[in-house]
GUPA-847531 format. One record per atom (N, C-alpha, C, O, CB): chain; atom name; x, y, z; residue in three letters; residue number from 0. Coordinates in Angstrom, 1 decimal, padded with zeros to 4 digits. Glycine has a CB too. Example, Ala and Ser with C-alpha at 12.3 -4.5 7.8 and 13.67 -1.06 7.14 Angstrom:
[A, N, [013.2, -005.7, 007.8], ALA, 0],
[A, CA, [012.3, -004.5, 007.8], ALA, 0],
[A, C, [013.2, -003.3, 007.8], ALA, 0],
[A, O, [014.2, -003.3, 008.5], ALA, 0],
[A, CB, [011.3, -004.5, 009.0], ALA, 0],
[A, N, [012.8, -002.2, 007.1], SER, 1],
[A, CA, [013.7, -001.1, 007.1], SER, 1],
[A, C, [012.9, 000.0, 007.9], SER, 1],
[A, O, [013.4, 001.1, 008.0], SER, 1],
[A, CB, [014.1, -000.6, 005.7], SER, 1],
This chain:
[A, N, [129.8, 074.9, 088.9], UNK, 0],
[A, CA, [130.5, 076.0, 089.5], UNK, 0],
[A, C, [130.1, 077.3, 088.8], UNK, 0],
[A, O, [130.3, 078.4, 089.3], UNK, 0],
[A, CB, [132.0, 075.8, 089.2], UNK, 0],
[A, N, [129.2, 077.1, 087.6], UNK, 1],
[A, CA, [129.2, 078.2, 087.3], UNK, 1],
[A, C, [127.8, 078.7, 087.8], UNK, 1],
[A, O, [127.7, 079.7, 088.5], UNK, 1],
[A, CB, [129.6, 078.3, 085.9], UNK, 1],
[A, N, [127.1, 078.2, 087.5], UNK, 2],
[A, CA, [125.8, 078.4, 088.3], UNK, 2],
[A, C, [126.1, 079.2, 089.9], UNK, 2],
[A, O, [125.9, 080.3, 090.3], UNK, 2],
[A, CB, [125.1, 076.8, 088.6], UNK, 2],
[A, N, [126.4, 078.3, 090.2], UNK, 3],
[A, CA, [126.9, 078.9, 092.0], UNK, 3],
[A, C, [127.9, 080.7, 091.5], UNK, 3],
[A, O, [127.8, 081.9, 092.0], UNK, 3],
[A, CB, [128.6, 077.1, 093.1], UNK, 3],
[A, N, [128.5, 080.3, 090.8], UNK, 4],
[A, CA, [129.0, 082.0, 090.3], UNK, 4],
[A, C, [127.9, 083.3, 089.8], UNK, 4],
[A, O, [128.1, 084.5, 089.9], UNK, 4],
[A, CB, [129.9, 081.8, 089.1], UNK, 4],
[A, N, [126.8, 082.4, 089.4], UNK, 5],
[A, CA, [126.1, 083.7, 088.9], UNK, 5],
[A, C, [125.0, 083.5, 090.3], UNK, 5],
[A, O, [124.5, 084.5, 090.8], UNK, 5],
[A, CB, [125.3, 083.7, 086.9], UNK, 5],
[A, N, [124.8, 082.7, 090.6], UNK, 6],
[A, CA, [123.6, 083.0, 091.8], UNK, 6],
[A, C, [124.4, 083.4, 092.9], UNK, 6],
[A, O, [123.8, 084.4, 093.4], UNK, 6],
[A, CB, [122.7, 081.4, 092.2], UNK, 6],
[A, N, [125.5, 083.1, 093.7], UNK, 7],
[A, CA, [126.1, 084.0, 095.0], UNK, 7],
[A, C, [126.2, 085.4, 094.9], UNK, 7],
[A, O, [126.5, 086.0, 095.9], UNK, 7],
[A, CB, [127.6, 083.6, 095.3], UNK, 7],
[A, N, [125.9, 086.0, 094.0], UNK, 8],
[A, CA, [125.7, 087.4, 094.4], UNK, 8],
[A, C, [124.6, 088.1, 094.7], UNK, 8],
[A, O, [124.3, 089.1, 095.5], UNK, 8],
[A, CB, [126.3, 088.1, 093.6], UNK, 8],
[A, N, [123.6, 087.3, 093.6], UNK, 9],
[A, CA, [122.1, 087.7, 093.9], UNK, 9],
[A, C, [121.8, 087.4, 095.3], UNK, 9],
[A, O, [120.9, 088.0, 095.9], UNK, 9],
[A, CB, [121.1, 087.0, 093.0], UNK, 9],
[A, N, [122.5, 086.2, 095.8], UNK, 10],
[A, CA, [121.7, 085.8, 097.1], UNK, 10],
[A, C, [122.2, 086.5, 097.9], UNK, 10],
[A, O, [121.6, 086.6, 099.0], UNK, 10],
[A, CB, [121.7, 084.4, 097.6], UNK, 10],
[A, N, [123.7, 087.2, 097.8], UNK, 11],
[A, CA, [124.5, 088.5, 099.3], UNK, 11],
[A, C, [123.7, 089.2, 099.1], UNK, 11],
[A, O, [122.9, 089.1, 100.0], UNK, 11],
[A, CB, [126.0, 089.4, 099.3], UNK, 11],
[A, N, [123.5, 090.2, 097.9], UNK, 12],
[A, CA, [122.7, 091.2, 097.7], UNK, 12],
[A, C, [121.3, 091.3, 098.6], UNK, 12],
[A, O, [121.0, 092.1, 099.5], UNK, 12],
[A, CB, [122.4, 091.1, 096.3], UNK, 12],
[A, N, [120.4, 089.9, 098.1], UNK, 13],
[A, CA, [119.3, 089.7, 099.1], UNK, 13],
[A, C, [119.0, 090.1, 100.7], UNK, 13],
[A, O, [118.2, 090.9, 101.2], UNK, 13],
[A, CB, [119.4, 088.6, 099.2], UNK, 13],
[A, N, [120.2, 089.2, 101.0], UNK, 14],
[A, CA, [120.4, 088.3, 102.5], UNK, 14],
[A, C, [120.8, 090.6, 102.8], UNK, 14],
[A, O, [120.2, 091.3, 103.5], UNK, 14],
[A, CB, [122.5, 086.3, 102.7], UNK, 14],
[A, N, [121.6, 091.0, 102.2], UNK, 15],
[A, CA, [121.9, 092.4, 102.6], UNK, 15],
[A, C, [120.8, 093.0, 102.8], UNK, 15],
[A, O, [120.4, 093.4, 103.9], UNK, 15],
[A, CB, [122.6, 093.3, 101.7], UNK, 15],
[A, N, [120.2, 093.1, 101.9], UNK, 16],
[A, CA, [119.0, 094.0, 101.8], UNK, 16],
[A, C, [117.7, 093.4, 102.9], UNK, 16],
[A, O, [116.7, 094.0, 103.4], UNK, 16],
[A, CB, [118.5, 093.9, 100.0], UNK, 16],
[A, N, [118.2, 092.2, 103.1], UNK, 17],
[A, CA, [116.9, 091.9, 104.3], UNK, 17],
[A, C, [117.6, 092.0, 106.2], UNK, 17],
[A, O, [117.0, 092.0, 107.3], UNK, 17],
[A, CB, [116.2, 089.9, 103.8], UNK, 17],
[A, N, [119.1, 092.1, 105.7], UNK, 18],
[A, CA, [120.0, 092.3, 107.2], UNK, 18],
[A, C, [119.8, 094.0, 107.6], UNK, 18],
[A, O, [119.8, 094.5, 108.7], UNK, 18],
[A, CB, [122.1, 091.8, 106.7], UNK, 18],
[A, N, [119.7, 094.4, 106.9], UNK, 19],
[A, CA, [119.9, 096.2, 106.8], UNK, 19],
[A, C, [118.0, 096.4, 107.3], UNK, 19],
[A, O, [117.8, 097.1, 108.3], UNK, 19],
[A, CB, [120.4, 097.0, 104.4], UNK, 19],
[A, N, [116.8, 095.8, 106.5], UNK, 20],
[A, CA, [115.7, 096.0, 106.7], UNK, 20],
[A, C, [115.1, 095.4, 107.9], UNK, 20],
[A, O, [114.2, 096.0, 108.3], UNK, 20],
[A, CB, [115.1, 095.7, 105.6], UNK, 20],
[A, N, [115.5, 094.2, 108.9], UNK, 21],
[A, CA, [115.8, 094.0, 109.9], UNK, 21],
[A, C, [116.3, 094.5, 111.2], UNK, 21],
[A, O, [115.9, 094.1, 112.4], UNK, 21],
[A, CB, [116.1, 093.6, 109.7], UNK, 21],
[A, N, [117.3, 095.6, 110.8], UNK, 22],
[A, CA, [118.5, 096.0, 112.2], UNK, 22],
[A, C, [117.3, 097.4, 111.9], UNK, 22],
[A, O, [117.1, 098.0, 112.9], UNK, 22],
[A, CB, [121.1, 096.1, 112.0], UNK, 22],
[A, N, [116.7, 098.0, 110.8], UNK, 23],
[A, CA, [116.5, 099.2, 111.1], UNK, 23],
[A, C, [115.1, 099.0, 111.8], UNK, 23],
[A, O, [114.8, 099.9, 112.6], UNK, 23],
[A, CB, [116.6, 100.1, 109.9], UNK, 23],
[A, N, [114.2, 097.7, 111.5], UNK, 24],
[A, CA, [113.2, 097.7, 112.4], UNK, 24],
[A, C, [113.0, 097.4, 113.4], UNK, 24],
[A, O, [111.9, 097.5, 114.0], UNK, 24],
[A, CB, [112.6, 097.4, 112.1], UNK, 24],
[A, N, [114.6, 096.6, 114.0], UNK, 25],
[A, CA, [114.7, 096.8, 115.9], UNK, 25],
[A, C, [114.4, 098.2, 116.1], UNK, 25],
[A, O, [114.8, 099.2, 115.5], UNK, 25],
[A, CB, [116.5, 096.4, 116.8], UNK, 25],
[A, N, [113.2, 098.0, 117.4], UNK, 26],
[A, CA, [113.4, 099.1, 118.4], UNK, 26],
[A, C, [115.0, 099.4, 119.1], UNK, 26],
[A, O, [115.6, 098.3, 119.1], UNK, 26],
[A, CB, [112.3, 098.6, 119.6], UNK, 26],
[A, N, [115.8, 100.3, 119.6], UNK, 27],
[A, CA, [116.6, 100.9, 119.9], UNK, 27],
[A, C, [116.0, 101.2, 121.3], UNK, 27],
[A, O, [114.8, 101.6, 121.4], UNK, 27],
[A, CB, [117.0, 101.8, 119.1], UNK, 27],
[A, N, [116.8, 100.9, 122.5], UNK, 28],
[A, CA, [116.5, 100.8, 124.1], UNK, 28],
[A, C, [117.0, 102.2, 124.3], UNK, 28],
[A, O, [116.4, 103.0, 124.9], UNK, 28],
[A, CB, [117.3, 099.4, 125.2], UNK, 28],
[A, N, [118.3, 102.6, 123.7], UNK, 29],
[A, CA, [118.9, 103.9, 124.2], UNK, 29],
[A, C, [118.3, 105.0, 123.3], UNK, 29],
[A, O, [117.7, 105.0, 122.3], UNK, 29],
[A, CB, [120.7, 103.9, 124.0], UNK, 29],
[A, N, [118.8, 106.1, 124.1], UNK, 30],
[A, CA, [118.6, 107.4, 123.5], UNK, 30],
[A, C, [119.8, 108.4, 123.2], UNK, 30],
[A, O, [120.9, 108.2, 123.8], UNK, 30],
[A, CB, [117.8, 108.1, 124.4], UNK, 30],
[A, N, [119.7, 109.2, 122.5], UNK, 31],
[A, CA, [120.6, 110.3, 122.1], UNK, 31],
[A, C, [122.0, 110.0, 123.1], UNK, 31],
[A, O, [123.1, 109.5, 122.8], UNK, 31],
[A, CB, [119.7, 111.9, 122.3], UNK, 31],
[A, N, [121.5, 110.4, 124.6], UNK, 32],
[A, CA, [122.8, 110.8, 125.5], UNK, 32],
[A, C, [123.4, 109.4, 126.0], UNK, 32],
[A, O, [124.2, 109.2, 126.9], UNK, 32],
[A, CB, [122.4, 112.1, 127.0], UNK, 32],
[A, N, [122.8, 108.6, 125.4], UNK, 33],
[A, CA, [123.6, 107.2, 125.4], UNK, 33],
[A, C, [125.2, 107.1, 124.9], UNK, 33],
[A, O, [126.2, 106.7, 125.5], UNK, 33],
[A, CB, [122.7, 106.3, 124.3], UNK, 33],
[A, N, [125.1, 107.8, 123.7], UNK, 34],
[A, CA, [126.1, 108.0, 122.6], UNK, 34],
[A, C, [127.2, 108.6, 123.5], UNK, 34],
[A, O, [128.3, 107.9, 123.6], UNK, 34],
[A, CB, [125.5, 108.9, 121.4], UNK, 34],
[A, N, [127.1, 109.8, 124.1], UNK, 35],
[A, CA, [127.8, 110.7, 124.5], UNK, 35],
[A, C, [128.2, 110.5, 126.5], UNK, 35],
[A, O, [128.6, 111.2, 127.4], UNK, 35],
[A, CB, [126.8, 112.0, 123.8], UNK, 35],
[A, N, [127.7, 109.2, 126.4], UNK, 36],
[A, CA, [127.9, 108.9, 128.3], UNK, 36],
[A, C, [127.1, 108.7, 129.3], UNK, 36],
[A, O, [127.3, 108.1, 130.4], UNK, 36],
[A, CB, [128.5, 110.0, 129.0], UNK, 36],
[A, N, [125.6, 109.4, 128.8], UNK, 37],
[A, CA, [125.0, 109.5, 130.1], UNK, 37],
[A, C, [124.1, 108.7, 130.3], UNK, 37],
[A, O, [123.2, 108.8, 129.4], UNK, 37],
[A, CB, [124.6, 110.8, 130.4], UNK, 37],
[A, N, [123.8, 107.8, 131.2], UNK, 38],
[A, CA, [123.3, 106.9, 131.4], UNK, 38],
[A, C, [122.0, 107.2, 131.8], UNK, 38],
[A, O, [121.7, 107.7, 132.9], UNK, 38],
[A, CB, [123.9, 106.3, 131.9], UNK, 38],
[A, N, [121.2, 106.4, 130.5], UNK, 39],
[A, CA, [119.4, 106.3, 130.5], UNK, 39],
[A, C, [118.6, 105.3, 131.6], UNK, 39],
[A, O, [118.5, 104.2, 131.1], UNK, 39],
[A, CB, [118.8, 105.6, 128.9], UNK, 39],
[A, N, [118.3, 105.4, 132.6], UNK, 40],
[A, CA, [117.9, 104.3, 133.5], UNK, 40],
[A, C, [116.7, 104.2, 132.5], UNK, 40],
[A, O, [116.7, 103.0, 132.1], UNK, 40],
[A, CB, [117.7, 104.6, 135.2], UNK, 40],
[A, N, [115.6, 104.8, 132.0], UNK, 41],
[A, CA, [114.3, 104.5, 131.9], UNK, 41],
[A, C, [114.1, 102.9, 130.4], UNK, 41],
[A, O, [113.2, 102.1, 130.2], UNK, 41],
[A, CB, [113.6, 106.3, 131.4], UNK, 41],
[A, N, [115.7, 103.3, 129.8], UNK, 42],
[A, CA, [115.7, 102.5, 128.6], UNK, 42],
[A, C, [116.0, 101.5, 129.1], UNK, 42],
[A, O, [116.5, 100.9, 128.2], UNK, 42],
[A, CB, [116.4, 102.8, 127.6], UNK, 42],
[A, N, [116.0, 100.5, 130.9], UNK, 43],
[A, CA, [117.0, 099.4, 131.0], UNK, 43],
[A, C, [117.4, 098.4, 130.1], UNK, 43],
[A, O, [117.8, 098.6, 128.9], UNK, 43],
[A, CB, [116.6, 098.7, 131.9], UNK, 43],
[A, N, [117.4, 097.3, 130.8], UNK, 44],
[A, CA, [117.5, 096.3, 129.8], UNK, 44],
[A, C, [115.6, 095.6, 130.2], UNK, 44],
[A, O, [114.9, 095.8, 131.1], UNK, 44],
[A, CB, [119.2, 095.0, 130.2], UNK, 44],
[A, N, [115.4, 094.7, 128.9], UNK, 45],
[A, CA, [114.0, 094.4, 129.3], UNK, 45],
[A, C, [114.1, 093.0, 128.1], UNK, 45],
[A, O, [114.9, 092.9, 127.1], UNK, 45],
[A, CB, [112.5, 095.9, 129.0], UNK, 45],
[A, N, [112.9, 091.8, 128.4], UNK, 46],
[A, CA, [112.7, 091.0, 127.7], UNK, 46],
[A, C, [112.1, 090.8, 126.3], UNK, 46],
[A, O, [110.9, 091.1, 126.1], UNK, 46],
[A, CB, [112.3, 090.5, 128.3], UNK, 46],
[A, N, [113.1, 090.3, 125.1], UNK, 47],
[A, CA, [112.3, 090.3, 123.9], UNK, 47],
[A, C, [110.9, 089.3, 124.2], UNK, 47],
[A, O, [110.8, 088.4, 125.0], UNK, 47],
[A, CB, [113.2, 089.8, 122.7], UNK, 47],
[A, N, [110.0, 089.9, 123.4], UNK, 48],
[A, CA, [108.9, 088.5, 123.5], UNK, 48],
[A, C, [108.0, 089.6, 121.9], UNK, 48],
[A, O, [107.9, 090.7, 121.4], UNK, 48],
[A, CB, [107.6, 088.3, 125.7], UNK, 48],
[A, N, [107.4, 087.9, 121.8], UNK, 49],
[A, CA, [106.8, 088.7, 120.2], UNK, 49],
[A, C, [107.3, 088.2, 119.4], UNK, 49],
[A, O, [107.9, 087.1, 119.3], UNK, 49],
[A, CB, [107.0, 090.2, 119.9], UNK, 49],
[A, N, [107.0, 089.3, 118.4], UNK, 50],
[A, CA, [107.3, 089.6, 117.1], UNK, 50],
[A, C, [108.9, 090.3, 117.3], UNK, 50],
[A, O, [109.6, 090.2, 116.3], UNK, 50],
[A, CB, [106.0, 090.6, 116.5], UNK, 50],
[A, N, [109.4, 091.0, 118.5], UNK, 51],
[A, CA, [110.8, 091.7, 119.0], UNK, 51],
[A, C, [111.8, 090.2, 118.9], UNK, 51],
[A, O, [112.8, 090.2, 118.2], UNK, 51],
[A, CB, [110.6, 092.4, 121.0], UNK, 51],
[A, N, [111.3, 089.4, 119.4], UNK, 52],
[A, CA, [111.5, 088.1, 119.4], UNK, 52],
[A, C, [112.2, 087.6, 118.0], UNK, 52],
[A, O, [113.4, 087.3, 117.7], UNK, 52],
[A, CB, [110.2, 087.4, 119.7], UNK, 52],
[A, N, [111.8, 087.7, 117.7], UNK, 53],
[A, CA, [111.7, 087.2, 116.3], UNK, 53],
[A, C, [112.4, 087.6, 115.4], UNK, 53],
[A, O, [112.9, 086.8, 114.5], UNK, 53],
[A, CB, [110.7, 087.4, 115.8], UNK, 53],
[A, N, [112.5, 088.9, 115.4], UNK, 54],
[A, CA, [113.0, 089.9, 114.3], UNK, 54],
[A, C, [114.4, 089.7, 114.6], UNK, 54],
[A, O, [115.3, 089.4, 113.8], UNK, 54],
[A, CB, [112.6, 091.7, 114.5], UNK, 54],
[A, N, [114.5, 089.8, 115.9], UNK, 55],
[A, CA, [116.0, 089.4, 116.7], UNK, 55],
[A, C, [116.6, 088.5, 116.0], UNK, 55],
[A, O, [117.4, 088.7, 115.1], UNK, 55],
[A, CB, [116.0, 088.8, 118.0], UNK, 55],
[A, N, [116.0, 087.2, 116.7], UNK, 56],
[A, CA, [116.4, 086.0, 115.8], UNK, 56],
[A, C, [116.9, 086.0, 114.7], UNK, 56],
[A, O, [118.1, 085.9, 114.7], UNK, 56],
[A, CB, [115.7, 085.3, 115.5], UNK, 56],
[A, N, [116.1, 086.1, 113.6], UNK, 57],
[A, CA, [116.1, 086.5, 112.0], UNK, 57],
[A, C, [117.1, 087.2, 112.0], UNK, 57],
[A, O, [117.7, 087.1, 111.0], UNK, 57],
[A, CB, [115.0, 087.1, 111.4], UNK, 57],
[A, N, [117.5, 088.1, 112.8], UNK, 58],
[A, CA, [118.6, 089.1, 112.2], UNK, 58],
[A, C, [120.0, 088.4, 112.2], UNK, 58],
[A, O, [120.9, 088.5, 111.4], UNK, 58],
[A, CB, [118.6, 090.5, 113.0], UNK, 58],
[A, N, [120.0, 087.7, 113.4], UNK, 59],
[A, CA, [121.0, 086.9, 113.7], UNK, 59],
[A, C, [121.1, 085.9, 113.1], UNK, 59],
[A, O, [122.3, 085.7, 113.3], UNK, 59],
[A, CB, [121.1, 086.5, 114.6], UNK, 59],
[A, N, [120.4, 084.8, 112.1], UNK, 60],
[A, CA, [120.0, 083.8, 111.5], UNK, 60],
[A, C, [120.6, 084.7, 109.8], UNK, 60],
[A, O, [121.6, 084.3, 109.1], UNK, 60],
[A, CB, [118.2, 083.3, 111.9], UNK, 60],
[A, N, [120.1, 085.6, 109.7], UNK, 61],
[A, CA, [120.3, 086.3, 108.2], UNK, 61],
[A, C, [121.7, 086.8, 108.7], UNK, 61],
[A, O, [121.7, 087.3, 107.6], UNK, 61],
[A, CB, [119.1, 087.8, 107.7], UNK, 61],
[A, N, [123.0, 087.1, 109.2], UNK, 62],
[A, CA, [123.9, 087.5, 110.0], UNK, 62],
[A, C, [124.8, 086.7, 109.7], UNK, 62],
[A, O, [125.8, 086.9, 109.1], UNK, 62],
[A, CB, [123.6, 087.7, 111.2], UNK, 62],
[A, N, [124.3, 085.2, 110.3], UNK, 63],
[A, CA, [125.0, 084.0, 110.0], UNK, 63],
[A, C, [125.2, 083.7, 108.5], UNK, 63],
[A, O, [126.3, 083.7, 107.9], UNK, 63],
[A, CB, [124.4, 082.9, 110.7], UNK, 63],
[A, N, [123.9, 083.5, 107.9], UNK, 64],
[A, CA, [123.8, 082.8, 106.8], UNK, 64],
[A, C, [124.7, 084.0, 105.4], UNK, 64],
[A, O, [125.1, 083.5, 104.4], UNK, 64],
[A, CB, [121.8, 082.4, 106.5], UNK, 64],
[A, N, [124.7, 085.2, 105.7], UNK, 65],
[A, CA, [125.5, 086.1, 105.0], UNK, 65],
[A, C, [127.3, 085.8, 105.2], UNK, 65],
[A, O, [128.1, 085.8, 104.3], UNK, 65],
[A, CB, [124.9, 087.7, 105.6], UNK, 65],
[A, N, [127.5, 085.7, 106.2], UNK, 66],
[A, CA, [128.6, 085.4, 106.7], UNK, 66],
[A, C, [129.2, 084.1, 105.8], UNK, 66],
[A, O, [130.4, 083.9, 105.6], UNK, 66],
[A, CB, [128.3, 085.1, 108.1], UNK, 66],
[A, N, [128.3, 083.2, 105.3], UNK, 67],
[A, CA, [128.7, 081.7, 104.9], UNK, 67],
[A, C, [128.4, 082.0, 103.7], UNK, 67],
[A, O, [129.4, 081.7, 103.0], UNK, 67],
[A, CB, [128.0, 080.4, 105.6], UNK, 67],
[A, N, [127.5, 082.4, 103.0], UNK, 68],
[A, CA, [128.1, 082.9, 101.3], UNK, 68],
[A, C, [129.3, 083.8, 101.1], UNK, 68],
[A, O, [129.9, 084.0, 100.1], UNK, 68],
[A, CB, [126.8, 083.8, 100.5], UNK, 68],
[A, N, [129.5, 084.3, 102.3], UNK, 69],
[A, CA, [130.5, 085.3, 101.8], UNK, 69],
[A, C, [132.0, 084.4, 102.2], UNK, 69],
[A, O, [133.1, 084.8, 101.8], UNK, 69],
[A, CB, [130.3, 087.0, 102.8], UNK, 69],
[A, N, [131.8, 083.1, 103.0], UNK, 70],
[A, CA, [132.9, 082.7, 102.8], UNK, 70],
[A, C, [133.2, 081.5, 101.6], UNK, 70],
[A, O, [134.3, 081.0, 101.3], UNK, 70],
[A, CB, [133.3, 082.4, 104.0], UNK, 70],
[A, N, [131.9, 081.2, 101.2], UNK, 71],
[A, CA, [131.8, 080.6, 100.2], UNK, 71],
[A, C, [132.4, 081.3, 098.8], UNK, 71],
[A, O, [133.2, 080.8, 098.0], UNK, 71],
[A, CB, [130.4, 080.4, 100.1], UNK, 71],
[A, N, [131.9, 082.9, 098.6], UNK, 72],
[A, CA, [132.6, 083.4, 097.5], UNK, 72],
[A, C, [134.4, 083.5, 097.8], UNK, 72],
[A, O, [135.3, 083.2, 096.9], UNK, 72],
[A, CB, [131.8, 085.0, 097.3], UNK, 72],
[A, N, [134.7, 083.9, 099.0], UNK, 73],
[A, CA, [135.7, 083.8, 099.0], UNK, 73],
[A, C, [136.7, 082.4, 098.8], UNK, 73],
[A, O, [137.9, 082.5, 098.5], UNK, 73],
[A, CB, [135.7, 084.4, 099.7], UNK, 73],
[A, N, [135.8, 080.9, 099.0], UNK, 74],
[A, CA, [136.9, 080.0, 098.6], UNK, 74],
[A, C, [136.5, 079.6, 097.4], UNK, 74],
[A, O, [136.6, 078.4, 097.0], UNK, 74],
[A, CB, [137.2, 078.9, 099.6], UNK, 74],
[A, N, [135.9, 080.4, 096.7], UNK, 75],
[A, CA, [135.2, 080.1, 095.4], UNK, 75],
[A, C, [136.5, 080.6, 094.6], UNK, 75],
[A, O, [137.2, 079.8, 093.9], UNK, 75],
[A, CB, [133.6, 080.9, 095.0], UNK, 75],
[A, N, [136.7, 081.8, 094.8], UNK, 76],
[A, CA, [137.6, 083.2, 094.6], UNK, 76],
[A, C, [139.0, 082.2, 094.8], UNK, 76],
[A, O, [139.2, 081.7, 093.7], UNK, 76],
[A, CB, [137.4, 084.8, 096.1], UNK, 76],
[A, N, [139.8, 081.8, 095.4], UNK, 77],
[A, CA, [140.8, 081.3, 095.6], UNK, 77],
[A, C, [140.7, 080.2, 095.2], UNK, 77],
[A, O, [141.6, 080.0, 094.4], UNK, 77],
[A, CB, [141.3, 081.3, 096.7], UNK, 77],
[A, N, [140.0, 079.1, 095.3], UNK, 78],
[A, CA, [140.5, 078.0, 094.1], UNK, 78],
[A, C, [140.2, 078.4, 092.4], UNK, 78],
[A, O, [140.7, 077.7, 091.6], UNK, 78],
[A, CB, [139.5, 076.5, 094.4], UNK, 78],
[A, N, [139.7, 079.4, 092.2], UNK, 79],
[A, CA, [139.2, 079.3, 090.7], UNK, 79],
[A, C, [140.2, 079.7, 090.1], UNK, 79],
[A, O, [140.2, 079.8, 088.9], UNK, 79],
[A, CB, [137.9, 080.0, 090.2], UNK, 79],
């Protein structure tokens, strides 16, 4: 138990630092007047493929797997 106490934070920390370095290297389809209402036809919707592919994935895979240490610390947190 105690092991798992000193290693679950290094591994959120991680899993953060590679969730954050991920979402910022998706390309973004919209633009500016997205935000504010006005609808971009040129940005439609279009198919990942690639490496777009991928990053996706991973982000969602790192997303999940952050999600489950963090509920790990938390029932770590309540039985201890």
């Amino acid at each position: 138990m105690a092991l798992l106490h000193t290693v679950l934070p290094v591994v959120q920390i991680v899993l953060a630092v590679l969730i954050m370095g991920a979402v910022l290297l998706q390309r973004t389809g919209a633009s500016l007047g997205g935000a504010f209402g006005v609808d971009n036809f040129s940005s439609g919707f279009h198919t990942r493929r690639g490496m777009e592919k991928t990053l996706f994935n991973a982000t969602i895979v790192l997303g999940i797997l952050f999600a489950i240490t963090a509920l790990v610390a938390l029932i770590e947190n309540v039985v201890a």
